[in-house]
C-alpha positions in Angstrom: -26.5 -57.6 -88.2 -23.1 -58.4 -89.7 -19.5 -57.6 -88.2 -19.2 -55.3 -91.3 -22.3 -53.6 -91.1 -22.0 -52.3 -87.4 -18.5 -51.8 -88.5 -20.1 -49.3 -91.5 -22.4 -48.2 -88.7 -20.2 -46.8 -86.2 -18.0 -45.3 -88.6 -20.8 -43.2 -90.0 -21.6 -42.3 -86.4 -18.5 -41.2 -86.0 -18.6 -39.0 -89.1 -21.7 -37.7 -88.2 -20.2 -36.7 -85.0 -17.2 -35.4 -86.7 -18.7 -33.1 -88.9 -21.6 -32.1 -86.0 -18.8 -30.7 -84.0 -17.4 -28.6 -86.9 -20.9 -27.1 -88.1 -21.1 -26.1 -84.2 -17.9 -24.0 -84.8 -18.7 -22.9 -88.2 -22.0 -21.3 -86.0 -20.2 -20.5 -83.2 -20.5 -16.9 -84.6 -24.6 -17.2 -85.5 -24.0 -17.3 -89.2 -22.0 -19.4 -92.4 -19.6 -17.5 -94.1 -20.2 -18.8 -98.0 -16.3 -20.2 -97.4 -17.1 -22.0 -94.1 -20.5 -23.3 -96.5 -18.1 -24.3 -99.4 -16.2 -26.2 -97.1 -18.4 -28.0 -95.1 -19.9 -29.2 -98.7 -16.6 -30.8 -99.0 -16.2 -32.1 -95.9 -19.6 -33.5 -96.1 -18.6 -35.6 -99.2 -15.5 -36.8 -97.9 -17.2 -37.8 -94.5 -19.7 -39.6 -96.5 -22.8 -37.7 -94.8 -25.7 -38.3 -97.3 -28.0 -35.1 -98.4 -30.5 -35.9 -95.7 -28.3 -36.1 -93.1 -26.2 -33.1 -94.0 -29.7 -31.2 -93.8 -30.3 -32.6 -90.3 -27.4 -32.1 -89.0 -27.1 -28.4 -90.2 -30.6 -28.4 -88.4 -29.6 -29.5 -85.1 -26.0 -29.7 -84.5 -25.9 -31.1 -81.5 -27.3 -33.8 -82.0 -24.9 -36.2 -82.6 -22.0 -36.5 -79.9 -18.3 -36.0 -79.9 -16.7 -39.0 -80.7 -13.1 -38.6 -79.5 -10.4 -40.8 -81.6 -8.4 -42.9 -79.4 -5.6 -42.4 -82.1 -3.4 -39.5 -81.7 -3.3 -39.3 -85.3 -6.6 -39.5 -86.0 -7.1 -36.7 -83.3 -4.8 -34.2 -85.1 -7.1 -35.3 -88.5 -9.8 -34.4 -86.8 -7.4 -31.1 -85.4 -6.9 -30.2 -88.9 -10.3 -30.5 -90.1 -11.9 -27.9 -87.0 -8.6 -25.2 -87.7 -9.3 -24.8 -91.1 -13.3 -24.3 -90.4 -12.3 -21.7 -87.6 -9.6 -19.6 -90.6 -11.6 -20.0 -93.6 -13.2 -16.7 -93.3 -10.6 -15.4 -91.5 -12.0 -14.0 -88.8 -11.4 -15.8 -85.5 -14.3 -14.8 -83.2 -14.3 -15.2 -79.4 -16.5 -17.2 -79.6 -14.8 -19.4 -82.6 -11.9 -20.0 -80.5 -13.8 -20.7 -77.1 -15.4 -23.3 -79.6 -12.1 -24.6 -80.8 -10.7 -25.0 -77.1 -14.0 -27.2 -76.2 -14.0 -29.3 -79.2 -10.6 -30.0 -78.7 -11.2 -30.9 -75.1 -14.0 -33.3 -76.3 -11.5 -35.4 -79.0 -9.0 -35.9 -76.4 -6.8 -33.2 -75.8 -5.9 -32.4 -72.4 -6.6 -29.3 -70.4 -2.7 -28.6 -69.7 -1.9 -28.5 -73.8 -5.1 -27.3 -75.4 -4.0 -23.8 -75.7 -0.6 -25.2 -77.0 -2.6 -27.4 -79.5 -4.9 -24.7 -80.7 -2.7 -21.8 -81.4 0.3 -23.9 -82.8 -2.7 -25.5 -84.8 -4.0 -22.1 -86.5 -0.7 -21.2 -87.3 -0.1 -23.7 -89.1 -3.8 -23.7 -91.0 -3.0 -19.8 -91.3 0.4 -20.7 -93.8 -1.7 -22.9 -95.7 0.2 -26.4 -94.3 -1.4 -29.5 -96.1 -2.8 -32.6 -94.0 0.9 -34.0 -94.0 2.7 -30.8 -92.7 0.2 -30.2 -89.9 0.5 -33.8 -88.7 4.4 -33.5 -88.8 4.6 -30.4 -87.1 1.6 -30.8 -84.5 3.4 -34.1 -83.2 6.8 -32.6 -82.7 4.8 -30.0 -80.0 2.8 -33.2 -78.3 
């Protein structure tokens, strides 16, 4: 095997384990709202997760593990990515945000800011801030 090929190789693990962790919030409720469906299509793209896979992975969420980003900035990617699954039908479950608090233990967030991270993190996914404004604003609170 090839430096680039387990290069390509853990990166699509890592997608995989991306987008795993955000169909487990989408369901953290039982059921796809047809925006949380909409948007996990175009996550799926942009993760590069084939057909197959996005049908496996649907199938069985947890099968694929948490892969926490030892960037910070990569971590609020990943941040941004889980808020907007949690707003986009707008109704933030118990459940949704027990969800949120977990998965953002698993990428790297610590216990003493999580809650910090989480609400200041909706907020800003609730006004509709792009990629750029959430990453500004999320690392002037970390």
């Amino acid at each position: 095997m090839s430096f680039s090929d387990l290069f390509d190789s853990e990166f699509k693990q890592r997608n995989k384990g991306h987008f795993s962790s955000i169909v487990r919030l989408a369901l953290a409720d039982g059921v796809f709202a047809p925006e949380e469906k909409e948007f996990l299509d175009k996550l799926a793209i942009r993760l590069e997760i084939s057909p197959a896979e996005y049908v496996e992975i649907l199938e069985n969420p947890s099968k694929y593990p948490i892969n926490p980003p030892y960037l910070n900035s990569m971590r609020l990617e990943r941040l941004y990515d889980l808020a907007r699954i949690v707003h986009v039908d707008h109704i933030l479950g118990d459940q949704q945000e027990v969800m949120l608090k977990k998965l953002c233990l698993g990428i790297g967030f610590t216990p003493e800011n999580v809650d910090l991270v989480v609400a200041k993190a909706l907020v800003l996914v609730d006004k509709n801030a792009d990629i750029d404004d959430f990453l500004s604003e999320m690392e002037k609170h970390l």
